[in-house]
C-alpha positions as CSV (number, residue, x, y, z in Angstrom):
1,X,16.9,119.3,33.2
2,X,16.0,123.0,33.8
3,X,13.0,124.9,34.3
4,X,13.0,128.7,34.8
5,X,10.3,131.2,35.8
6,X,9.3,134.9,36.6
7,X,6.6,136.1,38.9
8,X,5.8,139.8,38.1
9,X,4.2,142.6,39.9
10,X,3.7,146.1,38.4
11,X,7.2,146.9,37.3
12,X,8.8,144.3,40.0
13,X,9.8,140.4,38.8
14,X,11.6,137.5,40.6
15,X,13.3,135.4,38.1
16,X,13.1,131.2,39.7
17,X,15.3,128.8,38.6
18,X,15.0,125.0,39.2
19,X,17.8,122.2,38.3
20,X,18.0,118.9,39.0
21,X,21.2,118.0,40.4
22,X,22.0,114.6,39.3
23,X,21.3,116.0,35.6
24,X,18.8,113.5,34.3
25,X,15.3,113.3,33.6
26,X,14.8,109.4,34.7
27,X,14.8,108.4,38.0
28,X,14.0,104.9,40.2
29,X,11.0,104.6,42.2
30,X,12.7,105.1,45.7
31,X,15.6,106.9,44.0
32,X,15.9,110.4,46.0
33,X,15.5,113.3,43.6
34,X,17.5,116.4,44.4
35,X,16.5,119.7,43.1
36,X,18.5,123.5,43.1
37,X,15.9,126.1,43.4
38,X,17.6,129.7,42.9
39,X,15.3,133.2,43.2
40,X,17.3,136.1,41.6
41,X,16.0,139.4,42.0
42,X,17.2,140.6,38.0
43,X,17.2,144.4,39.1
44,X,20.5,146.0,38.6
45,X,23.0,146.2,41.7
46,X,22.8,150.1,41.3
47,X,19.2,150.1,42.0
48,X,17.9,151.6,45.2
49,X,16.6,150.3,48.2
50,X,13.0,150.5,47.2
51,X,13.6,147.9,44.6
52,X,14.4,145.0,47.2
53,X,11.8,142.4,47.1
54,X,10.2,140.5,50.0
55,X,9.0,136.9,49.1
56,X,6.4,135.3,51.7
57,X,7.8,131.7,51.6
58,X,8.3,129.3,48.9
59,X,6.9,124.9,49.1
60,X,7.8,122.3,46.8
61,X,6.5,118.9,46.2
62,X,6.3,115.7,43.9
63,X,2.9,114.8,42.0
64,X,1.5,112.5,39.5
65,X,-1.1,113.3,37.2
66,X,-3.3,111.0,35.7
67,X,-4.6,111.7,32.0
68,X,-7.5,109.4,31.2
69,X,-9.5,109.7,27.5
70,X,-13.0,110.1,28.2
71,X,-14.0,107.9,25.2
72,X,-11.6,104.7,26.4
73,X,-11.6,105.0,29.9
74,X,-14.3,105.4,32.8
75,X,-13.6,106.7,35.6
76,X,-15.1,107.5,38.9
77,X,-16.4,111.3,39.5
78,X,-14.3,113.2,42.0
79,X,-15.8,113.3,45.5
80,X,-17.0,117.2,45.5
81,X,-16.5,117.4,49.5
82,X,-12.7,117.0,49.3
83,X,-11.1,120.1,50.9
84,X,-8.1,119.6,48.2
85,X,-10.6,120.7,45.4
86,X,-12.2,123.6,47.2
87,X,-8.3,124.9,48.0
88,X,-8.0,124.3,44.6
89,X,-10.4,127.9,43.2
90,X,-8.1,129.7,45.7
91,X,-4.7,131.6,45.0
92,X,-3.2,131.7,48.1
93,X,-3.3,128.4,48.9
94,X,-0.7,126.0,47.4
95,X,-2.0,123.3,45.4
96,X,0.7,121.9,43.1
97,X,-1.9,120.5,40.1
98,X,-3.7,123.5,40.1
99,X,-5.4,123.9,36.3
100,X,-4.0,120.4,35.4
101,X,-6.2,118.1,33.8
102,X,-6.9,114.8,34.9
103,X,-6.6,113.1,38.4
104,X,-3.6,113.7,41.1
105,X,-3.6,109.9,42.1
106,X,-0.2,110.5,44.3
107,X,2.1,113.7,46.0
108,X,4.3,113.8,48.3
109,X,4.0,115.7,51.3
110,X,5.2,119.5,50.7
111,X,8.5,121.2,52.1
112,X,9.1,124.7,52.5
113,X,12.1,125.7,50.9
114,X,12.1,129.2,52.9
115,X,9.7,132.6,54.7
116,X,10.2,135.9,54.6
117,X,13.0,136.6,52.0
118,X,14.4,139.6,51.0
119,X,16.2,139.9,48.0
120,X,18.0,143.2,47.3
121,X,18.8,144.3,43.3
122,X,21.2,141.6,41.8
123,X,20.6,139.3,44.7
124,X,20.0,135.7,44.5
125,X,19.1,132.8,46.7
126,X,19.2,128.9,46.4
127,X,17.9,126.3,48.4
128,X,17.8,122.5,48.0
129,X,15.1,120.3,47.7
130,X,15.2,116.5,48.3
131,X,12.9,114.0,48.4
132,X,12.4,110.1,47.7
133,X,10.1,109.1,45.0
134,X,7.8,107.0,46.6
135,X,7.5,102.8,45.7
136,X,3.7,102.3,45.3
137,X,3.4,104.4,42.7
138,X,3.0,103.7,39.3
139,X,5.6,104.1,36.8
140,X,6.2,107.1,34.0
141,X,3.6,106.3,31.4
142,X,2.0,107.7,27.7
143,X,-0.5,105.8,25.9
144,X,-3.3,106.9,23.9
145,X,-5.9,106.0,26.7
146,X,-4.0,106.5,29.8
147,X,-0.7,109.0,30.3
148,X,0.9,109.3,34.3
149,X,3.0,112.2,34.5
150,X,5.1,113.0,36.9
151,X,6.2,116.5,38.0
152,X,7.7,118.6,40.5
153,X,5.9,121.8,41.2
154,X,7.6,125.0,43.1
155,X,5.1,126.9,44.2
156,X,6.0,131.2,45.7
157,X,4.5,134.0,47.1
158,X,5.4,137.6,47.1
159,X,3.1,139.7,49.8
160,X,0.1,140.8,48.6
161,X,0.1,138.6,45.7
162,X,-1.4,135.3,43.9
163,X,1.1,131.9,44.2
164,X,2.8,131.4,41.0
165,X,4.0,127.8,40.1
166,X,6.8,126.3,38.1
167,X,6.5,122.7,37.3
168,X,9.8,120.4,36.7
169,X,8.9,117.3,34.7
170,X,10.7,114.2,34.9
171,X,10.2,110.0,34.2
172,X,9.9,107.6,37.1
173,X,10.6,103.7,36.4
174,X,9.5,101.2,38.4
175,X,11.3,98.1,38.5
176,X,9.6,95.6,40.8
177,X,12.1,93.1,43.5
178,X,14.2,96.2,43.6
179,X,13.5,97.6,47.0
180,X,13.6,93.8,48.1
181,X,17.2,93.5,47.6
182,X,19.1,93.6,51.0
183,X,22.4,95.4,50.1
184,X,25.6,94.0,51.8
185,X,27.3,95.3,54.5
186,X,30.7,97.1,53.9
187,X,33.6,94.4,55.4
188,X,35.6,97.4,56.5
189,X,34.3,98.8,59.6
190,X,35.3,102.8,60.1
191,X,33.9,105.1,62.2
192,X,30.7,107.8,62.0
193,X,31.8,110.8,60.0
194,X,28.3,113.3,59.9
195,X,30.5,114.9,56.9
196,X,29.8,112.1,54.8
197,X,26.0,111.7,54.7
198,X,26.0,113.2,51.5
199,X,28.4,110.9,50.0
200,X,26.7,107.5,51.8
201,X,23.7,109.2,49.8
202,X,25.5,109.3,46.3
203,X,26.7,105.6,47.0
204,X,23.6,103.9,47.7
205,X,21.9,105.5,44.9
206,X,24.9,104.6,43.0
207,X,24.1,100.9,44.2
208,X,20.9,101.1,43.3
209,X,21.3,102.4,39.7
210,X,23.9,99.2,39.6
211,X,21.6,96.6,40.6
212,X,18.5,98.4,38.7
213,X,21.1,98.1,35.3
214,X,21.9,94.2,36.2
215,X,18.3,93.0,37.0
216,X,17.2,94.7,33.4
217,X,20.1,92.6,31.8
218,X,19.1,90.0,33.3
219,X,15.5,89.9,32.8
220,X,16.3,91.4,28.9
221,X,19.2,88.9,28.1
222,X,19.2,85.9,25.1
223,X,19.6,83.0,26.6
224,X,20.2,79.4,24.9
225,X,18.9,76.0,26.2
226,X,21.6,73.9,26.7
227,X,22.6,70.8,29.3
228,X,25.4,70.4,31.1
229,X,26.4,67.5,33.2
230,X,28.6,67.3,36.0
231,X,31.7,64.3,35.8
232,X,32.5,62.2,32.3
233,X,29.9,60.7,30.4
234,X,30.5,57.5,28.7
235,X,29.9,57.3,25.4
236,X,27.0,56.1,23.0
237,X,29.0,53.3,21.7
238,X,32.4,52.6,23.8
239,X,34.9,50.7,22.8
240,X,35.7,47.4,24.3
241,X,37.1,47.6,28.0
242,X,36.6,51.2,27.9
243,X,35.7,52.4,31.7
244,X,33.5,55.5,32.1
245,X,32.8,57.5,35.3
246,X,29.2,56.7,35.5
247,X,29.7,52.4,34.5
248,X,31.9,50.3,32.7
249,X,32.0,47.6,29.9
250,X,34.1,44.8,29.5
C-alpha cells in the first residue's frame, strides 16, 4: 500500500511519497512495519537555484484511533489538562491524530526521519521508517459501535510554514500465545556478520508469519472424535483358545 502527498506554498510544492515495504496492508501485533518515505521536489531540473526547497525536519509515528457511537457507547470525557490536546490547536507542533475523531488510546513514540533538507529542482530524498507494532494493543477492528484504526502518520515542515500530515492506513491482528512461543535456536553455529541484520530481520518475521499461519489452522481446523488404543484388542466374542494381548480364553 501507497499513500502520496503535496505540501504547497505560494507557487512552491513537495510532493511525499510513503510505501510500505513488505507490500501488505495486515500485519502481526509485534510484526515490525517498514515504511519508504520519498520527498521529491517536482520542479524541473532546468529550474534555477531559487526554486530549491528547504524542509525543516520530518517525524513519523504509529497510532490507533478509537471510533465510539455516541448512542451505543459511553465513554469517559477527555481530561482537559492533558498537554497532548492543548498541542493539539497548534500547527507547529506535531500531533499525528490531529482533526481525527474519536480517542488515540495507543502511539508509538515518534522518529525523525530527517532536519534541514534541501531539495534542489528534480531532487528527491528517501528515508526508512521502522518500527514494531506494539503487543498490548488491541487488534484492527469495525463494528457499528466501536471501529480501532490503525494508522501511520508522516508529519513535515517547510520553514515558515504549518505541518502537513499524510496518514498510511493499515490492519493489525492480534493473535494471543504468539509472542509466548520461544523460537528454536539454529543447530548450525556461524559467526556475527553486522551485514546480515537485515536478513535475521526478514527471517524472524518470516517465522513469525509461519507459526501465526499454523496456530490459526490449528485453532480453525475440523476435527473428528475418535479413540485409539495402543497394542491389540481382543475381540467382543473370541473364538475358542484364541489369545489376545490384553487376556486370554481357553
Amino acid at each position: 500500500r501507497a499513500a502520496s502527498g503535496k505540501g504547497r506554498s505560494g507557487s512552491a510544492m513537495i510532493e511525499v511519497r510513503a510505501a510500505l515495504v513488505r507490500g501488505g496492508p495486515a500485519f502481526l501485533a509485534g510484526e515490525t512495519l517498514e515504511c519508504l518515505v520519498t520527498l521529491r521536489n517536482p520542479l524541473p531540473p532546468d529550474a534555477t537555484s531559487a526554486s530549491s526547497e528547504m524542509l525543516a525536519w520530518a517525524s513519523a509515528q504509529i497510532h490507533c484511533q478509537l471510533h465510539a457511537s455516541e448512542s451505543r457507547v459511553s465513554l469517559p470525557p477527555a481530561d482537559p489538562r492533558r498537554p497532548h490536546d492543548v498541542q493539539a490547536e497548534s500547527e507547529t507542533v506535531f500531533v499525528p491524530n490531529r482533526g481525527e475523531r474519536g480517542q488515540c488510546i495507543l502511539s508509538t513514540p515518534p522518529k525523525i526521519l530527517f532536519c534541514d533538507l534541501r531539495l534542489d529542482p528534480g531532487e528527491s530524498k528517501t528515508y526508512s521508517y521502522c518500527e514494531t507494532l506494539p503487543v498490548d494493543g488491541p487488534p484492527s477492528f469495525r463494528g457499528q459501535a466501536v471501529k480501532y484504526v490503525y494508522k501511520l502518520t508522516i508529519g513535515c515542515q517547510r520553514v515558515n510554514s504549518p505541518i502537513k500530515l499524510l496518514r498510511v492506513p493499515f490492519r493489525v491482528l492480534v493473535l494471543h500465545g504468539l509472542q509466548d512461543y520461544q523460537f528454536p535456536q539454529d543447530e548450525a553455529v556461524a559467526p556475527s556478520n553486522p551485514f546480515l541484520e537485515e536478513e535475521e530481520g526478514a527471517k524472524k518475521d518470516s517465522r513469525l508469519a509461519d507459526l501465526a499461519t499454523e496456530l490459526l489452522m490449528a485453532a480453525t481446523s475440523r476435527r473428528s472424535l475418535r479413540r485409539f488404543c495402543s497394542g491389540v484388542a481382543a475381540p467382543l466374542f473370541p473364538r475358542p483358545g484364541w489369545a489376545g494381548a490384553v487376556g486370554g480364553w481357553a
